[in-house]
N, C-alpha and C positions, 0 to 999 in steps of 0.2 A: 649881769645877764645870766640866765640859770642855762644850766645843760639841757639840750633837746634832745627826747630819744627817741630813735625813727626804729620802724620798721619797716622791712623793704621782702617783699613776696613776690620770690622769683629769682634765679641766679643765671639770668642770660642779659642779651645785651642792654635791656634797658631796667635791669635794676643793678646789675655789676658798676654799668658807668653813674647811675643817680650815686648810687651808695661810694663810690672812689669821689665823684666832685662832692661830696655832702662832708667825706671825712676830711678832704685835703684843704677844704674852701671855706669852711663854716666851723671854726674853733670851736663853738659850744656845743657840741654835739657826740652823742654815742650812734654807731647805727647798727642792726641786728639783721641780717640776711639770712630770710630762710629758703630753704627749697624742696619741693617733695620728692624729687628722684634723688637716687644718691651720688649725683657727680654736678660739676657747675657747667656752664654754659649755655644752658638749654638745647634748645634743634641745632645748632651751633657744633656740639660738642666732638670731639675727636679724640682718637686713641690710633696707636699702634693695633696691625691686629695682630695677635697670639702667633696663630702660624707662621706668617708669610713676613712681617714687620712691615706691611704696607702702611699710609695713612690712611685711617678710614675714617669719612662722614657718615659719622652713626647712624643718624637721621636723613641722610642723604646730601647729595656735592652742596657747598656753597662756594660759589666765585664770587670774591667781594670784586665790584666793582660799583664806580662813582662820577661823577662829576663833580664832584664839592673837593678842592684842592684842600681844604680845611679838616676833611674828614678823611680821606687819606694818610693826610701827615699825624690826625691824633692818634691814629688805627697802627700805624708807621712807629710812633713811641713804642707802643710793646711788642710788637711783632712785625719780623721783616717778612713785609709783603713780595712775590717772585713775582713778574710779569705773567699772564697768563691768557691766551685767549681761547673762549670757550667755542670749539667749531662742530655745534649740533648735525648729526647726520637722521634722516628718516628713513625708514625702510614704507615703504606704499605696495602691494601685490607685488611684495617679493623684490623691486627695484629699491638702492639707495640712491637719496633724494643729498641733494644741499639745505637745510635751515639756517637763518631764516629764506622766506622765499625770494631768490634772488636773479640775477641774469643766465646762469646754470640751471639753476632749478626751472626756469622757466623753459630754456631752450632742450632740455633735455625731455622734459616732461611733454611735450607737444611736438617733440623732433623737427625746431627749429634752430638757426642759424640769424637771430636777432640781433642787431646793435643795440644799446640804450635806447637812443631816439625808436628805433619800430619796436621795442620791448613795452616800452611806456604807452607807443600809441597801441601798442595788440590790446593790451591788460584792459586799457581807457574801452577799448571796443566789449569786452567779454564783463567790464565792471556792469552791474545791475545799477543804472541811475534811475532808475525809478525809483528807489531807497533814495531821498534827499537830506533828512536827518537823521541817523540810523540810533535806533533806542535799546537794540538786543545785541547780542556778541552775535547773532547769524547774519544780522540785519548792517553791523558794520563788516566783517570780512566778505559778505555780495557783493558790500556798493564799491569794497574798494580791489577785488580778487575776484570776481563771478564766480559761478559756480562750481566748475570744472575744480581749480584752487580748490576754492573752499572743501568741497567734497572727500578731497584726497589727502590734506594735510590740515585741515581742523575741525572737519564733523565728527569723524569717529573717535579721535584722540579725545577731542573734548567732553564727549558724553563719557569715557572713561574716566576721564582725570574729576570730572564736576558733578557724572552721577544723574545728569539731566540734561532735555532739550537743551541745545544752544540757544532757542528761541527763546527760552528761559532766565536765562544770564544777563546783565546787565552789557551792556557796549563799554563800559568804562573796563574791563576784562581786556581785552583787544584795544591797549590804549595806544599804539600807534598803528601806523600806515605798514602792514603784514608786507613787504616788498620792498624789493631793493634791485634799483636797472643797473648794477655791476656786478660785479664778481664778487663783491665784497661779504663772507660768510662767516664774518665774528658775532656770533648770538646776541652780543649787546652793542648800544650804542657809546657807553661811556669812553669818555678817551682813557680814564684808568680802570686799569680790570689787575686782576694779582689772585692767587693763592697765596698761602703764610708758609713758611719753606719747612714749619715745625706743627704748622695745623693750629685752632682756634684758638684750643683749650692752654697756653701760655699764659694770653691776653690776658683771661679772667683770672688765672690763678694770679696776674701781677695786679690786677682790678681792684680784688680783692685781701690782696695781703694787707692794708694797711691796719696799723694797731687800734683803730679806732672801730673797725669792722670785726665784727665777732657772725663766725659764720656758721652756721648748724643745716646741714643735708638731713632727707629721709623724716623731714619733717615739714607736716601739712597744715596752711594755714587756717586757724580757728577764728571767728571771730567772736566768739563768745568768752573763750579763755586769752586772746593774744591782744586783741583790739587794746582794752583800759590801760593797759601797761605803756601805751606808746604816744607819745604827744602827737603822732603822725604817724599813718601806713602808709606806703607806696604801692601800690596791688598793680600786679604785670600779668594775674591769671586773667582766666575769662569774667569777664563781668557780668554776663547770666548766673556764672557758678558763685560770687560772689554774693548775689541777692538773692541763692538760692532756689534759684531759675521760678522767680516770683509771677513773670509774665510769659513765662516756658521759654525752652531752649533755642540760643540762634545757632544755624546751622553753617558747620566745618564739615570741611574732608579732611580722612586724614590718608595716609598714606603708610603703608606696608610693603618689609623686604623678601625677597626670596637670596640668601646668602649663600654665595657658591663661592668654591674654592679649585681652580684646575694650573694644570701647568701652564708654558708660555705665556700667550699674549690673545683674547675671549675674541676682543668684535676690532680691537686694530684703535680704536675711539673711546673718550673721556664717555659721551653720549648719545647712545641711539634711539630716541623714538619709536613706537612702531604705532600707526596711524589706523590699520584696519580692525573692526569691531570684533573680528574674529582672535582676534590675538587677546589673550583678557590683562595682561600687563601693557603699561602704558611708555616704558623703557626701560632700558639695562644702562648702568651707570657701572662704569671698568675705572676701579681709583687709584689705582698706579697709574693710570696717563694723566692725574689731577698733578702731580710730582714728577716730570718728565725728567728730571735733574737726575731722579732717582733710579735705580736699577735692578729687577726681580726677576730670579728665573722664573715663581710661581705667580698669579694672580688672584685678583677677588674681583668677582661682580653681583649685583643687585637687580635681578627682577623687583620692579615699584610697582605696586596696585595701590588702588586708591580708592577709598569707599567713604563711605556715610560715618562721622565721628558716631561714637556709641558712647555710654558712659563710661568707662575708663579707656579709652582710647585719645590720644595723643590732639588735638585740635591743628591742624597746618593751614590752613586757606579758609578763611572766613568767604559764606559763599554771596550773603548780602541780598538776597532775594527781597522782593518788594517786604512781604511777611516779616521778613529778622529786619528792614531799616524800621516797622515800625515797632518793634517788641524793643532795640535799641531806644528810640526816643524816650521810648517809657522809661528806659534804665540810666536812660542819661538823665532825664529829668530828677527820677529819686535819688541818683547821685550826686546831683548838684543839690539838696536841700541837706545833706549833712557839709559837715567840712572838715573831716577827720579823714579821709582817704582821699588819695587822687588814684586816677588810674593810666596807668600806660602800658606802652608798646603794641605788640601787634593784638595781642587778645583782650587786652583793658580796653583798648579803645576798640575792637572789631573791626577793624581794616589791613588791608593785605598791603606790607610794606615789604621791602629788599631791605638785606642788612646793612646798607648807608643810609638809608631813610631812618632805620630803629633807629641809629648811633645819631641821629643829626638830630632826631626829636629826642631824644635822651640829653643830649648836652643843653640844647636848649631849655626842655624844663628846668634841667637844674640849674642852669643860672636865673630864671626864675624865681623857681623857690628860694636858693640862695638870698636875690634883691628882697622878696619878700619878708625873709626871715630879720634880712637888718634892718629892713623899713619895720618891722615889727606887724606888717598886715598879714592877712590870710593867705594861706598859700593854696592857687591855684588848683580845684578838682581833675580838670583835665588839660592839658597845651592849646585846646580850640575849642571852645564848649560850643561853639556855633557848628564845628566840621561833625554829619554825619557819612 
């Protein structure tokens, strides 16, 4: 059996883990990581900062959290996860709010005194059931929040963060039920939630040590001079930018920092929202509270805006609009008639994951490709060629 040699575009999480199970799993194999910024991890990445030696998410907070006891524990091997729960605060005309929206946030907001049981039945009375199958992000926070809700903590936040009508947006955006009749104000629902007590950037650098992986930064993938050399790409960039945006661009936001640096301690919170239209940043993010273990007399925080990707700007949130699912099909199609690349992660395939989603679809293909390599078949273009 002859040596395969892979290359893999992109040094975040789902070409870090393809490239670590391809060297560790598949004896015959060289594999060649490249990546255009000059450091590994992607949106992921972390550093000490200079001043203050806080840890900072460059790109802004990630709180790994899961359900998948599987993806825990792999995540677990390189880096010790800290418990962590993320307790979103919002600011509305000047009040702070509880997120998500919950038995507090309700009672306070309408200066009620509700149990569960009348909290559920108030919302059921003020919910818009005329919306029976709701098709838009507006259309599902009515039927299930009414107006009042909606208005105060996701009309305006959202035309910031998205750049467009809510009516605009897909309902799959708003994928669960915006409420909660207790007190209970942990931002997600996963029973495991963690920070890395050392920050991301470990992981990859252990991702990637293996002798088999040869890794080259500050360098951008070609496929006119890179492609022939490789028995296989792995391609993790955007997949318009791949075809050379042949059926024009699908549309991101991305997001941008305002970096401050003062004494004590900014807003008290990991995260504060600010919801009204007037306000033109979308929150401030304080990441010394991401590390409470930890202790600073000074701090850093992040005004986040968020705008329309542009040509060299950063891609975060694929926005999915009627227009990009169908400019996608077109790119899915012509990428399924070669079978020299596959594509993943969140911008191969153009769908908005959490970092245990990349890691679980990362491991996944690659024992994929792996079975396919020893059965000696083709190796898979994408993990779902059917999922748009």
């Amino acid at each position: 059996m002859g040596t395969k040699n892979f290359l893999i575009v992109g040094a975040g999480f789902s070409g870090a883990i393809i490239a670590n199970e391809l060297a560790t799993k598949y004896d015959h194999c060289t594999v060649h990581v490249i990546d255009e910024r000059d450091h590994i991890g992607g949106n992921c990445y972390t550093k000490r900062d200079e001043e203050t030696s806080i840890m900072e998410h460059v790109y802004g907070p990630h709180i790994f959290h899961t359900d998948k006891q599987e993806v825990w524990d792999y995540v677990s091997r390189f880096i010790e996860l800290v418990p962590f729960v993320n307790r979103v605060k919002c600011i509305y005309k000047g009040t702070v709010y509880s997120l998500p929206v919950n038995l507090h946030t309700i009672n306070q907001f309408f200066r009620k005194n509700l149990n569960p049981k009348e909290a559920e039945d108030f919302i059921k009375e003020i919910a818009d059931h005329s919306i029976k199958e709701p098709q838009t992000f507006e259309e599902q926070a009515l039927r299930f929040i009414g107006k009042d809700l909606y208005e105060a903590f996701f009309l305006g936040y959202t035309k910031k963060q998205w750049g467009c009508e809510p009516k605009e947006l897909p309902a799959s955006i708003l994928k669960r039920l915006p409420v909660r009749f207790n007190y209970n104000d942990n931002y997600y629902n996963s029973p495991l939630q963690g920070i890395p007590r050392d920050g991301y950037t470990p992981m990859f650098e252990q991702l990637l040590a293996h002798p088999k992986i040869q890794l080259e930064l500050n360098k951008k993938f070609d496929p006119l001079t890179d492609y022939t050399k490789y028995d296989h790409v792995f391609f993790s960039g955007p997949i318009d930018a791949y075809f050379e945006y042949e059926y024009g661009r699908l549309s991101y936001r991305t997001v941008f920092f305002e970096k401050m640096v003062s004494d004590g301690d900014h807003q008290g919170n990991a995260v504060i929202n600010y919801s009204d239209l007037d306000v033109p940043f979308t929150r401030i993010t304080e990441h010394k509270h991401f590390t409470p273990w930890e202790k600073y007399d000074k701090t850093i925080y992040f005004k986040e805006y968020s705008k329309e990707t542009e040509h060299n700007d950063i891609p975060y949130y694929p926005k999915r609009l009627q227009s990009d699912l169908l400019k996608l099909k077109a790119y899915k199609e012509k990428a399924g008639v070669q079978s020299k690349t596959s594509f993943v992660g969140r911008l191969g395939t153009y769908k908005y994951m959490d970092m245990h989603q990349v890691i679980y679809e990362a491991l996944t293909f690659a024992s994929l490709v792996i079975d396919a390599l020893r059965d000696d078949r083709a190796i898979p273009v994408f993990l779902d060629n059917n999922s748009l």
